[in-house]
MARZAMI-451758 format. One line per 10 residues: number of its first residue (from 0); for each residue x, y, z of C-alpha. Coordinates in steps of 0.5 Angstrom, whole numbers, padded with zeros to 4 digits. Layout:
NUM = X/Y/Z  ...
END
This chain:
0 = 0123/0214/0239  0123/0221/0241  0131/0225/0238  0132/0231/0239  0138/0234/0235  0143/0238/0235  0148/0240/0230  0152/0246/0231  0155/0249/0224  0160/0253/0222
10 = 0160/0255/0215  0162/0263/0212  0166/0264/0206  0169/0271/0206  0167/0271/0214  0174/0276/0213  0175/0277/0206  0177/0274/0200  0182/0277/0194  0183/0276/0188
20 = 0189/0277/0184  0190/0277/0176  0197/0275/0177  0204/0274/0180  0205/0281/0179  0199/0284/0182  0199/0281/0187  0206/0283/0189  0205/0289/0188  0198/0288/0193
30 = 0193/0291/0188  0187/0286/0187  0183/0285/0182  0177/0283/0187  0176/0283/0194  0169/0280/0197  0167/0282/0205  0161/0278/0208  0157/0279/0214  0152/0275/0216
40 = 0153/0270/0223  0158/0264/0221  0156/0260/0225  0148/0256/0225  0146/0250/0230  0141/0247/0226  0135/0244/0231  0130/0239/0229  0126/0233/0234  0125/0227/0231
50 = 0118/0222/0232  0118/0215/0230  0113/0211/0232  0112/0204/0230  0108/0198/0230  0110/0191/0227  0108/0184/0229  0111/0177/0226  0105/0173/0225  0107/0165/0224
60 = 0101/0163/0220  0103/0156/0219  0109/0152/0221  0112/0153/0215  0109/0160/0213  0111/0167/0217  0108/0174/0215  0111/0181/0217  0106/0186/0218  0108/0193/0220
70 = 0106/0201/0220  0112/0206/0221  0110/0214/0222  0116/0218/0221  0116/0226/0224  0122/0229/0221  0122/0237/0224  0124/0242/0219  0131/0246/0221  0131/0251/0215
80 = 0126/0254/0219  0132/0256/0224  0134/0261/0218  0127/0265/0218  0128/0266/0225  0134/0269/0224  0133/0274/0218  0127/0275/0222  0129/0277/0228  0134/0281/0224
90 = 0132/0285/0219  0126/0287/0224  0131/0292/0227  0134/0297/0224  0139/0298/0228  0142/0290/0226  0138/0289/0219  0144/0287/0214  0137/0289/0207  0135/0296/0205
100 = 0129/0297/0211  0124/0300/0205  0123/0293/0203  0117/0289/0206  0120/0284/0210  0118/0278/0206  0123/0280/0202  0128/0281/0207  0127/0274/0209  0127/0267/0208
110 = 0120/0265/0208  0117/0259/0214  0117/0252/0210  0112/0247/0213  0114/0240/0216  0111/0233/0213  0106/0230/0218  0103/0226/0214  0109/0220/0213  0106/0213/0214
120 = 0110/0207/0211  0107/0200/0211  0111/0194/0211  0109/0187/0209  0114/0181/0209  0114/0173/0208  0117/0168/0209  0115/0161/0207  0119/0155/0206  0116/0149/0202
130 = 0115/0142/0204  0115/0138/0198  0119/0139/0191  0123/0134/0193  0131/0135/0191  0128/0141/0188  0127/0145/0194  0130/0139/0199  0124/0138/0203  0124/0143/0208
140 = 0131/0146/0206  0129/0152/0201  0126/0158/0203  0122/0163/0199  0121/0170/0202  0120/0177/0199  0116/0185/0202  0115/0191/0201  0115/0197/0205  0115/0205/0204
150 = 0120/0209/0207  0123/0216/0208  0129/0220/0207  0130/0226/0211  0134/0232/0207  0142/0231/0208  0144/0239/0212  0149/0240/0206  0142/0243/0203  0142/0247/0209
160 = 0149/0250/0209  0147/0252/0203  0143/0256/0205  0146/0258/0210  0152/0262/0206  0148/0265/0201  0143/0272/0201  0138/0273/0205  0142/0270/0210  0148/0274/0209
170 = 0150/0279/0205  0157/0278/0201  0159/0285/0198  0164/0285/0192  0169/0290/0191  0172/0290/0183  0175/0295/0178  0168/0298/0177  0166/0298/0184  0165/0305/0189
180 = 0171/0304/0192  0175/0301/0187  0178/0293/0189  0185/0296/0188  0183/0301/0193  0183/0296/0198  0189/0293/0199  0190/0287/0203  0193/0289/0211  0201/0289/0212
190 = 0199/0283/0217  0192/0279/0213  0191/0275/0219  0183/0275/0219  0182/0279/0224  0185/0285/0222  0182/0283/0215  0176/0284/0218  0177/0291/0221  0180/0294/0214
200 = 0173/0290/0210  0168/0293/0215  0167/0299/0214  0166/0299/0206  0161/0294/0208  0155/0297/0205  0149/0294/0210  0141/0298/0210  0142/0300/0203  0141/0293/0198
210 = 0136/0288/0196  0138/0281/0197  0135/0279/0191  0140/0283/0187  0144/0278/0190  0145/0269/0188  0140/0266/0192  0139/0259/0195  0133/0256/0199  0127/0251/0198
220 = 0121/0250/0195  0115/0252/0199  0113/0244/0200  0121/0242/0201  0121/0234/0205  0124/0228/0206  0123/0224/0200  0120/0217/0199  0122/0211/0197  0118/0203/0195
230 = 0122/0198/0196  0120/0191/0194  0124/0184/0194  0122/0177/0192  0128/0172/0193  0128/0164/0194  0135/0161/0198  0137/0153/0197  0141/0150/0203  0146/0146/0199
240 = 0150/0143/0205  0149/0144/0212  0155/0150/0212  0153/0153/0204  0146/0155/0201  0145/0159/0195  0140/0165/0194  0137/0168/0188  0133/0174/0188  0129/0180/0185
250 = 0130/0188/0189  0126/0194/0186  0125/0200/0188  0122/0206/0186  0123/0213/0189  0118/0220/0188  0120/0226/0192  0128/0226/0191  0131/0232/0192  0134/0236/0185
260 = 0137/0242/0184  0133/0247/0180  0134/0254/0177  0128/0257/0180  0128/0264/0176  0131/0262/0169  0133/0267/0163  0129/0266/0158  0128/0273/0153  0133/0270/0148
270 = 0131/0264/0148  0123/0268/0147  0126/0271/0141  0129/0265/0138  0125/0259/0140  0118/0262/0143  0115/0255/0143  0120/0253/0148  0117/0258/0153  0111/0254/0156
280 = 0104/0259/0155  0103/0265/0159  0111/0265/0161  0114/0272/0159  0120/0274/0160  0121/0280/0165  0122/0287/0162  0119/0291/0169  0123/0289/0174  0121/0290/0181
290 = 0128/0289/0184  0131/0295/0187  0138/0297/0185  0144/0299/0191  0150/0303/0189  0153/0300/0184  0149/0296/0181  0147/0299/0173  0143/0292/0171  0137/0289/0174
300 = 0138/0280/0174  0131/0280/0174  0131/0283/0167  0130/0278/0161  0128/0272/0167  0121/0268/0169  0119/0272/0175  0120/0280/0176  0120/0279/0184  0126/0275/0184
310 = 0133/0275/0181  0138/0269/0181  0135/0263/0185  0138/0257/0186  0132/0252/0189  0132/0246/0191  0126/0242/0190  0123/0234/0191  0123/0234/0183  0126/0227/0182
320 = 0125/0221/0181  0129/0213/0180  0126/0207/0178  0132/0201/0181  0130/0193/0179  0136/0187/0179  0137/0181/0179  0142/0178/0185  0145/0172/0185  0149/0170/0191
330 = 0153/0164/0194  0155/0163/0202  0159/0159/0205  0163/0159/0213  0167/0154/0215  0167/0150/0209  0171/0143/0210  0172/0146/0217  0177/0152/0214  0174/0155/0208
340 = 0168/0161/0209  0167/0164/0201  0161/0169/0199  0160/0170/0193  0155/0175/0189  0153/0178/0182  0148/0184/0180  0146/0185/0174  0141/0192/0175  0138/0197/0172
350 = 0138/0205/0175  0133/0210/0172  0133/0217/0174  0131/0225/0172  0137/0226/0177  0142/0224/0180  0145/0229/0185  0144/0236/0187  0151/0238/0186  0154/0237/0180
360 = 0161/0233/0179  0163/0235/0172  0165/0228/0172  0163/0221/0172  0156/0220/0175  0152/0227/0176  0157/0230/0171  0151/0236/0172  0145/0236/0176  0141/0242/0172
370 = 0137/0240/0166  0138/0243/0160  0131/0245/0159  0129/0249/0166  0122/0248/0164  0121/0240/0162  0125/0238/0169  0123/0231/0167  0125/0230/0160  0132/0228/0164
380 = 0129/0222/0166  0134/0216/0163  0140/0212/0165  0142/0214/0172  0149/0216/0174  0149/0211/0179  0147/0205/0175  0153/0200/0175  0149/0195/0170  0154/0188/0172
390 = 0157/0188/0179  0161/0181/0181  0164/0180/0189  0168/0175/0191  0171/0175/0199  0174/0169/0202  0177/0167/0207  0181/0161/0209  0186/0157/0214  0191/0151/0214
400 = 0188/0145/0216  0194/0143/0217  0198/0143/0225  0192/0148/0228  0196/0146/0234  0203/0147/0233  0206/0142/0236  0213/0142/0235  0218/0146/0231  0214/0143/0225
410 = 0207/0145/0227  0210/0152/0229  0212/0152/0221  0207/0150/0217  0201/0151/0222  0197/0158/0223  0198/0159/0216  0192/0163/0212  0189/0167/0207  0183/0172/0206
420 = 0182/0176/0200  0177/0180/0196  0174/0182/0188  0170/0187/0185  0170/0187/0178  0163/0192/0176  0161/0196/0170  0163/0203/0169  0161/0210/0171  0156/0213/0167
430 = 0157/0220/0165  0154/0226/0160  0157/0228/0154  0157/0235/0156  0160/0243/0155  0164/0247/0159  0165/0253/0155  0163/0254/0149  0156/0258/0151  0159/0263/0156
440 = 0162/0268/0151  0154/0271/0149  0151/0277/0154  0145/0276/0157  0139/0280/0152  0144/0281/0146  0139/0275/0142  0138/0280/0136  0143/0285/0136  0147/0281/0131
450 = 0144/0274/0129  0143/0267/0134  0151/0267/0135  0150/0273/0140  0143/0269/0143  0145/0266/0151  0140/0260/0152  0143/0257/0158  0143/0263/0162  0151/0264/0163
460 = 0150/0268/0170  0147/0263/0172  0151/0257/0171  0158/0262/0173  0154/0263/0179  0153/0257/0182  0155/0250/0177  0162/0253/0173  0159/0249/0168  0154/0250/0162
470 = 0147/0246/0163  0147/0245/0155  0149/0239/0152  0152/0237/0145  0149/0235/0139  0150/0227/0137  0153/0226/0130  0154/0218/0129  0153/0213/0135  0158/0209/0130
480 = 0164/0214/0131  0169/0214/0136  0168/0216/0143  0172/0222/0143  0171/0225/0137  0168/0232/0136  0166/0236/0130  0164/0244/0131  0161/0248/0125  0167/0252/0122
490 = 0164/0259/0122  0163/0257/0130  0170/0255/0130  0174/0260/0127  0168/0265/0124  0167/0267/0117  0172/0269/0114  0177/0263/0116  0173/0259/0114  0172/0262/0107
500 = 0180/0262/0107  0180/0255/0108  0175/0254/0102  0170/0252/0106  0162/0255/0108  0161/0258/0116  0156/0251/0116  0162/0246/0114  0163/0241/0121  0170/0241/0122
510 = 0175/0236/0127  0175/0240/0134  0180/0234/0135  0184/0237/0131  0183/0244/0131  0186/0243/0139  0192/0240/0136  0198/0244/0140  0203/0240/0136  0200/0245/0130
520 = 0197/0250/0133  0190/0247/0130  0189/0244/0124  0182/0246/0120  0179/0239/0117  0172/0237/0115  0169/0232/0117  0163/0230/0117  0157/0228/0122  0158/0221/0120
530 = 0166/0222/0122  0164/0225/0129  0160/0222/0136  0158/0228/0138  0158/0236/0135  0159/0242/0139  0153/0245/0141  0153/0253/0139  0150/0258/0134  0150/0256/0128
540 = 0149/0248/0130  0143/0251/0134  0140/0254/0128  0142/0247/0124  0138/0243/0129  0134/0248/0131  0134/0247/0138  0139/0249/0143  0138/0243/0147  0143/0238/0144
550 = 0141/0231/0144  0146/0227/0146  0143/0223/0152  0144/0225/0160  0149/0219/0162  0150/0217/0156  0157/0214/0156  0162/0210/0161  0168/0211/0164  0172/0205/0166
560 = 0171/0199/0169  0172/0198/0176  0177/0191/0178  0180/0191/0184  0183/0185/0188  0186/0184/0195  0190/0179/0198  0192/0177/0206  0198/0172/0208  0197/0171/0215
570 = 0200/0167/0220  0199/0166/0227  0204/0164/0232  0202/0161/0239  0207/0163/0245  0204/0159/0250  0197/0158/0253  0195/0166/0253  0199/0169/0248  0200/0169/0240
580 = 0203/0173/0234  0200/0174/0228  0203/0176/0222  0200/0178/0216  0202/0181/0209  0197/0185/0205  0197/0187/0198  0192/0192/0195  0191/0192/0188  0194/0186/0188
590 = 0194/0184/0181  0196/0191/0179  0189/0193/0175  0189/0200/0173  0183/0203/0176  0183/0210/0173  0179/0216/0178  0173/0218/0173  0173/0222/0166  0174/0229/0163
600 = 0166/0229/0160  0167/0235/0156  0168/0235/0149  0172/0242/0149  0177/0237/0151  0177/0233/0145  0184/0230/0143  0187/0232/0137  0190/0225/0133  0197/0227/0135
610 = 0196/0227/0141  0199/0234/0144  0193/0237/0147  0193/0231/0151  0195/0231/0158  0192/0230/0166  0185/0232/0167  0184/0234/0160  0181/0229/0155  0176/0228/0153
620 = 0172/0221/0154  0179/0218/0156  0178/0216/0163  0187/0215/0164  0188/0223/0164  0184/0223/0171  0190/0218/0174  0189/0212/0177  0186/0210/0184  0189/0211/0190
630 = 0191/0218/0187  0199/0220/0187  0201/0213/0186  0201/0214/0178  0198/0210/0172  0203/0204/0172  0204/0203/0179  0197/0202/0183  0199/0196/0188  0201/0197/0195
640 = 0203/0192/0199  0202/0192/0207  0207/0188/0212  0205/0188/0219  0204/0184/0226  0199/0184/0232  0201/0181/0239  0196/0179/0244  0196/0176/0251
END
């Protein structure tokens, strides 16, 4: 199988710019606090041909044993290379170069990823079904099957859009207060259409002079490829009745090369002063950068990271991995006692994983897709945001056996009359106790100056400029605790001198429950780490655990269940031998089951005891502040139901 694709793209944030206002006021009065203008082409067509070539063959070794052999090579081309011909052919011409001509072209460039060659995905199967056994296996009427096989997943080509919108592939220039020219000098046009936006922007755009590594970047490990899945099966099916059998199975896979979100340059400077045996042997942190600064720009982003040759990098990697095992149990039916077609299933599985996404959802799921520790990518490794441990289906469909001809006006009555439905009941999502804030106030290279409160271990730049979400998580307190309750270190929490005042040590812990009371304005009350499940991770709890990666496990909690049942009423009419009318009522939801959108999983959101900080998106652990599911029908109100007809002829 030969596929050559084909994919135009469009995709360019601020192709005809973007403004920030502080406020209403500003922005009546057209002074913007920020303007951002991008050059670079908004539009891709990402190529890639495709070679898939399979051998496979169905042995039947015996009567009553088959075996299934197969090797499958799969080429999948490589479309990020579209990118380094494109900043190539650009940046080679002064007269279209978007980058400061001075710098080699490797800098100006993305560089040329190789395409894997080497995908060969064995399989073999079988299938055998015993002659013996007796009532056991029925003589004939069981069959045992099970395989393995290796297959391969080629990147998604939002990894590549990615790329697409970010340094060196374009240049975004930004305006601000401190900014030559200053954002409030650039007004938005008398008509912002885009065009004329555009027109007014491209002149400030400062092409020829910056180096793209003084910019965020996007782009891929120099070996990024497809991932590679083992999966295996072994499963034995009883035939019950002529219409019904009965299956018990165990699936598995296990997945190398997932795709993962890294921070490919990491700020490390305050976590070398702080915690040196963090940073692996021979990593140091940059003090000469060899970056080269635009206009404007006064502090190199590569100060104080791994690399001196880089600044911010967002990378994607094949650094993840997942181990699935399940044990599924499944009842078939149709056309049972000639009116009843029933499947029934349960799964009972275990999903493990380092990641489980290479976005981060600030939710249930893959709450955030960056480890906390740039350096131990696999020390993530535990429960997957994608482990639903207990899942139950149930679908059926059944019509009347009563007047199926309808004669009569007592047949047109009680005949054609049915009913069809499904169930799903399933563990929750999981999600990570996580931070969304607390960390983000400490400058970058400031750990020292006046103490490990001023220290940014999490590489604040980083996070703002690509996740909006801190990577660090908080410290465990007491499994036996509530979900929702958080402690916080006074001297963090209020400084010093508050806590001195209320009688009480900088390394005291207090609710944060109860200091985010609106009701009060923030009660101060000590608590202790048995009376919280988990305690905000900041300066002085650092120096306390001493470690700024907190302890409390990625995806270690779950948000609620899923329970879900639908229902059809139908009736079909016959109106004479070529046409009939089939009436049906549907309702969704059907026993009205609150099945809430996700989770707030960060504890800055923790609720206070009277309730009064709590509201939509905001509490922490409590899944009912996202609303319920469909969205916009409220938390009481969930089930819809459906009337409607269909005449054929």
């Amino acid at each position: 199988n030969f596929t050559h694709q084909v994919s135009p793209n469009g995709f360019l944030p601020a192709v005809n710019g973007s403004y920030t206002f502080a406020n209403w006021s500003t922005f009546a009065q057209n002074v913007p606090s920020t303007v951002n203008i991008a050059a670079g082409s908004d539009a891709f067509d990402l190529k890639e041909n495709d070679t898939f070539l399979y051998f496979g063959d169905d042995w039947k070794v015996s009567q009553h044993l088959t075996l299934n052999l197969g090797l499958t090579w799969s080429y999948y081309g490589q479309p990020a290379n579209l990118f380094n011909q494109v900043t190539t052919a650009r940046e080679s011409n002064p007269a279209t170069a978007l980058f400061n001509p001075v710098l080699p072209l490797s800098v100006r460039t993305f560089p040329e990823f190789p395409t894997k060659k080497n995908a060969f995905g064995p399989s073999i199967g079988f299938a055998y079904s015993p002659q013996f056994g007796g009532f056991l296996t029925g003589n004939g009427k069981t069959v045992i099957r099970g395989g393995y096989r290796l297959l391969y997943d080629p990147p998604f080509y939002n990894i590549y859009s990615n790329m697409a919108t970010a340094a060196p592939e374009v240049f975004s220039n930004t305006f601000r207060a401190t900014t030559t020219p200053t954002a409030a000098s650039l007004p938005l046009p008398v008509n912002p259409t885009g065009p004329n936006v555009r027109a007014a922007l491209d002149p400030q755009l400062l092409t020829g002079v910056f180096d793209p590594r003084t910019f965020n970047e996007t782009s891929l490990s120099p070996d990024f490829g497809p991932d590679m899945v083992h999966s295996y099966s072994l499963g034995i099916e009883r035939e019950l009745s002529k219409n019904s059998a009965i299956e018990l199975r165990y699936v598995g896979n296990h997945a190398v090369d997932l795709f993962q979100s890294v921070n490919g340059n990491p700020f490390i400077a305050d976590l070398a002063k702080d915690f040196p045996n963090l940073i692996p042997a021979g990593i140091t942190p940059c003090t000469a950068s060899q970056l080269v600064l635009g206009p404007g720009q006064t502090a190199s982003p590569a100060t104080g990271r791994e690399n001196c040759a880089e600044g911010l990098v967002r990378n994607r990697t094949n650094g993840g991995f997942s181990n699935y095992n399940a044990f599924q149990a499944e009842f078939r039916a149709t056309n049972l006692f000639h009116q009843l077609t029933i499947r029934a299933g349960y799964t009972f599985s275990k999903n493990l994983d380092n990641v489980s996404e290479i976005f981060s959802t600030g939710a249930g799921g893959a709450t955030n897709a960056f480890a906390q520790n740039p350096f131990a990518q696999g020390s993530e490794y535990t429960t997957s945001g994608l482990n639903i441990p207990h899942q139950l289906t149930l679908l059926f469909s059944e019509e009347s056996p009563f007047f199926k001809e309808q004669h009569g006006l007592l047949g047109h009555i009680l005949g054609g009359w049915g009913i069809s439905g499904n169930y799903v009941i399933a563990s929750g999502q999981p999600y990570t106790a996580s931070q969304f804030a607390f960390n983000q106030s400490a400058p970058l290279g400031n750990c020292g100056a006046s103490g490990t409160a001023s220290c940014n271990f999490f590489d604040s730049t980083f996070f703002n400029g690509f996740i909006g979400e801190e990577t660090d998580r908080p410290f465990v307190g007491s499994s036996s605790a509530p979900l929702t309750s958080v402690g916080i270190f006074c001297g963090d929490a209020i400084g010093a001198a508050n806590c001195t005042a209320s009688g009480l040590l900088s390394t005291d812990l207090i609710s944060l429950n109860e200091l985010n009371s609106t009701a009060t304005g923030g009660t101060v009350v000590k608590v202790t780490n048995k009376d919280v499940r988990y305690i905000a991770n900041t300066g002085i709890a650092e120096t306390v655990f001493g470690t700024p990666f907190g302890n409390a496990p990625r995806n270690g909690q779950s948000d609620a269940i899923t329970n879900i049942a639908n229902a059809s009423l139908f009736k079909k009419f016959k109106l004479g031998e070529h046409a009939s009318f089939e009436f049906h009522a549907t309702a969704l939801n059907v026993f009205n089951h609150i099945n809430f959108q996700s989770v707030d999983p960060f504890i800055e959101d923790a609720i206070a005891s009277d309730g009064s900080n709590r509201g939509p998106g905001n509490g922490f652990g409590d899944p009912s502040v996202t609303g319920s599911v469909p969205p916009g029908f409220g938390a009481a109100a969930t089930r819809r139901i459906l009337v409607g007809g269909t005449i054929r002829f």
